[in-house]
N, C-alpha and C positions, 0 to 999 in steps of 0.2 A: 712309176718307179717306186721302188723302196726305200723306206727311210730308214735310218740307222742313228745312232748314240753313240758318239767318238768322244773318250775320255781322254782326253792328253795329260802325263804327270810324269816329271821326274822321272829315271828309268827305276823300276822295282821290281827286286828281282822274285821276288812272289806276292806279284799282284794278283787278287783272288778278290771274287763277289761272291755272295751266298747265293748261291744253287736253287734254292727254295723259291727265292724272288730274281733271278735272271736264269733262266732253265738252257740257255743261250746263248752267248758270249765268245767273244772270239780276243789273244791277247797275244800283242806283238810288241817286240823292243827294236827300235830300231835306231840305224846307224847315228841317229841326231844326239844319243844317249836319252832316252824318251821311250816311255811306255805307251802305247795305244790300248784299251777296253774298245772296243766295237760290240755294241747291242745292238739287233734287232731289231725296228718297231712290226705290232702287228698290222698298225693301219696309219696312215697319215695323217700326222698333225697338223690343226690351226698354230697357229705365231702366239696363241695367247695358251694353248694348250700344250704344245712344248714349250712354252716359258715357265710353265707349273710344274712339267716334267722333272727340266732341268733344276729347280728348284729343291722339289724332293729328291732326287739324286744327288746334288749336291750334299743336304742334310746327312742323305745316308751317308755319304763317302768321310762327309766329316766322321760321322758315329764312329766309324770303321779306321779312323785314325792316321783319312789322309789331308795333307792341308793345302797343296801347291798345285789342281790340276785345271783343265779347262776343260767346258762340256761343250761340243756342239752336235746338232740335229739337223740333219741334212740328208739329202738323196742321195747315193752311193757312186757321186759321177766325181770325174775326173777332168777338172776345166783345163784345155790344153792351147797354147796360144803357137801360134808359128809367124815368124819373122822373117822377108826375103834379105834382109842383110843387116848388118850389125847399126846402121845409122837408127833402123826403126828401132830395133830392141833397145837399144841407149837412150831413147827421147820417152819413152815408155818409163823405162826402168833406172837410168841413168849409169851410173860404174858402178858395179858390184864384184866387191872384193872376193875371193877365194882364196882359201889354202891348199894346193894341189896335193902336198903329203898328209889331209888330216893332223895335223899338230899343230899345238897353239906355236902361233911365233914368238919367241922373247925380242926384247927389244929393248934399248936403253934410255929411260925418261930421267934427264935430271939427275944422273951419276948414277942411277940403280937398274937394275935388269928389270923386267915387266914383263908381263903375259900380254900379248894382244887379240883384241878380239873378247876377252873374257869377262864379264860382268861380274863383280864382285860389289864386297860392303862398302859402302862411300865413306867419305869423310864430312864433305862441305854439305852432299843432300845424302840422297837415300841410296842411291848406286852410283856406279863407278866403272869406267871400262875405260882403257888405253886400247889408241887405234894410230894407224897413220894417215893424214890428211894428206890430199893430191898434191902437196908442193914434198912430200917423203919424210915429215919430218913428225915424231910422231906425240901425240896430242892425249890427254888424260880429259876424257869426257864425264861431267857431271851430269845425272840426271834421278829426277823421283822426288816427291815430297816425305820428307822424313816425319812430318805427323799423320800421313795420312796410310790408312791399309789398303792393299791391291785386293779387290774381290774380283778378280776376271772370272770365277766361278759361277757370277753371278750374269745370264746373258744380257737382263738390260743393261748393267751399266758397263759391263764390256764392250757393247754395240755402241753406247751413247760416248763411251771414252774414245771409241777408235773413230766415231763420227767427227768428235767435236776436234781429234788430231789430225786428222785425215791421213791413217792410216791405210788406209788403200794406195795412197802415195808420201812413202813414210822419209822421203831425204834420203844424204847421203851418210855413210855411218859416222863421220866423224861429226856428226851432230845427234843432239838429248833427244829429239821426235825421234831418227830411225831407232834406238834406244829404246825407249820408253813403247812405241807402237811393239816393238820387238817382243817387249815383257806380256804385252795386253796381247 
């Protein structure tokens, strides 16, 4: 299989690489409000040789003045799971919230309106997100170290951050791990 460079960032509305050094590329915005970059590899990499990759691609992207994206290097598959009834998929995955109309929902925390679901600037740490916990009532979530900087650009310690969270099973959202795995 083929390996490919998936750059995830903010959605932008003219995201663009130089041509000279990506002769290849392919760019999507989608529905998440998210840009995708898709590159091409010619040959498949070792773990140690796209961790350099990513590396210099990072650097470039910084030069190029962008600062919020994630890089990862993978085969062009699509992992697809299937469930015979909703007990499995919930023991798996547990509630997962939706909003059926795409809109943030407001809500009333503590006499004032609030966006839910939305991650914003924290107060007490580094972010901040209001959500509604399973008894309906709804809950102002802290999470993030306020001296520390998020390099998810960087693949070891974005690997080593979601290990050490166990983001592969990242809770339910009214808690700082689904949060915080969310950002990484």
């Amino acid at each position: 299989m083929k390996q490919f460079v998936t750059v995830v960032m903010e959605k932008q509305d003219k995201a663009k690489l130089d041509e000279s050094i990506f002769p290849v590329y392919e760019t999507f915005n989608t529905e998440q409000e998210t840009t995708l970059m898709r590159i091409p590899l010619n040959k498949d990499l070792s773990e140690d040789e796209a961790n350099g990759y990513a590396e210099h691609l990072a650097n470039y992207l910084f030069e190029e003045g962008y600062d919020d994206f994630d890089i990862v290097i993978g085969e062009d598959v699509i992992d697809e799971e299937t469930y015979d009834d909703d007990d499995e998929f919930f023991e798996q995955y547990g509630v997962m919230w939706f909003n059926e109309d795409d809109a943030v929902d407001e809500a009333e925390y503590q006499g004032r309106k609030v966006k839910l679901g939305k991650p914003m600037q924290g107060d007490v740490k580094k972010f901040k997100v209001y959500v509604k916990n399973p008894k309906g009532n709804v809950v102002k979530v802290n999470f993030g170290d306020k001296n520390s900087k998020i390099k998810k650009s960087n693949p070891a310690r974005r690997r080593s951050f979601r290990a050490r969270h166990n983001c592969d099973n990242p809770g339910p959202r009214h808690k700082a791990r689904y949060w915080s795995c969310r950002k990484w």
